[in-house]
C-alpha positions in Angstrom: -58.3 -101.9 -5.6 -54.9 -99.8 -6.6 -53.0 -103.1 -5.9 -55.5 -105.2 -8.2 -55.1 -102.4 -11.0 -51.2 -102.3 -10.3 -50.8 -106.0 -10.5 -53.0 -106.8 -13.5 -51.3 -104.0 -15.9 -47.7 -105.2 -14.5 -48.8 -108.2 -15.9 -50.5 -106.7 -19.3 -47.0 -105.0 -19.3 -45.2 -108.3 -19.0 -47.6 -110.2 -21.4 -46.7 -107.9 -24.0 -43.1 -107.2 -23.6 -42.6 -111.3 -24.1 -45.1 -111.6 -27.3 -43.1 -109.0 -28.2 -39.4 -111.3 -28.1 -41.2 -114.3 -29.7 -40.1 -115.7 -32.6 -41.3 -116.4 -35.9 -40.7 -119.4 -37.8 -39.0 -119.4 -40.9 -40.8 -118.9 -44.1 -40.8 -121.7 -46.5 -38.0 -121.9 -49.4 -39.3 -120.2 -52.6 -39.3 -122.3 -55.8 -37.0 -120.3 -59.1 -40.7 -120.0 -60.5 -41.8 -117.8 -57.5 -39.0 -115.8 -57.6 -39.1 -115.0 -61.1 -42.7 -114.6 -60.5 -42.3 -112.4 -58.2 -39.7 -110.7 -59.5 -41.6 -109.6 -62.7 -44.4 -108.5 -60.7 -42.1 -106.2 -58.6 -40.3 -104.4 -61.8 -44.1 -104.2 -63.5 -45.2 -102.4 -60.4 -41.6 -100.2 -60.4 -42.7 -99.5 -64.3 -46.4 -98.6 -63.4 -45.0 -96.1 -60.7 -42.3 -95.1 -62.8 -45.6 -94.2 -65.8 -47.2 -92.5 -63.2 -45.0 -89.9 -61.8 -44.1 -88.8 -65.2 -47.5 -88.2 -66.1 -47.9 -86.2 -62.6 -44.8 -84.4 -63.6 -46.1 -83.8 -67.6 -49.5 -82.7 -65.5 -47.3 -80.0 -63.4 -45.3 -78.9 -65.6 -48.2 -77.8 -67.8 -50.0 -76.1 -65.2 -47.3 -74.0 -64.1 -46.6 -73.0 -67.9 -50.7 -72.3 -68.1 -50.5 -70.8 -64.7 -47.3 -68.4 -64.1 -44.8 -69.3 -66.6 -45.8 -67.8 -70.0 -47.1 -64.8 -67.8 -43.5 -64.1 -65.6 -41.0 -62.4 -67.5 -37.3 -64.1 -67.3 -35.2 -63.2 -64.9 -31.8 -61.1 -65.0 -28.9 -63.7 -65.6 -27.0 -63.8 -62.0 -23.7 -61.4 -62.1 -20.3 -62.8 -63.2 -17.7 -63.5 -60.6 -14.8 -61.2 -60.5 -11.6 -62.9 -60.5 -8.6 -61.4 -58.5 
């Protein structure tokens, strides 16, 4: 029964490590309209992203104001360094 199990995952093992080395075929040539097609989707996505994170930014920015940072007083400036 061990041998059974031993030879038939060996084999599972085997299976896998060769799918695993296979080749794909190449993808088909894109046309300039595809390109530019896909192109304009990929800088209107960069410019949604970009949209977002400032308005997540704007949004933390306002709650640490409304949270801590009209209530904390400023901090003492950092002493100057003595030159020798």
């Amino acid at each position: 029964m061990k041998a059974i199990l031993a030879a038939l995952v060996g084999g599972l093992m085997i299976g896998a490590i060769a799918a695993s080395h296979a080749k794909l075929p190449p993808s088909s040539p894109k046309s300039d309209a595809e390109k530019s097609a896909e192109a304009d989707k990929a800088a209107a996505a960069k410019a949604k992203d970009a949209e977002q994170n400032a308005k997540a930014q704007d949004k933390a920015v306002a709650n640490w104001k409304k949270n801590k940072g009209i209530a904390m007083s400023p901090s003492k400036p950092a002493p100057k360094a003595v030159k020798k």
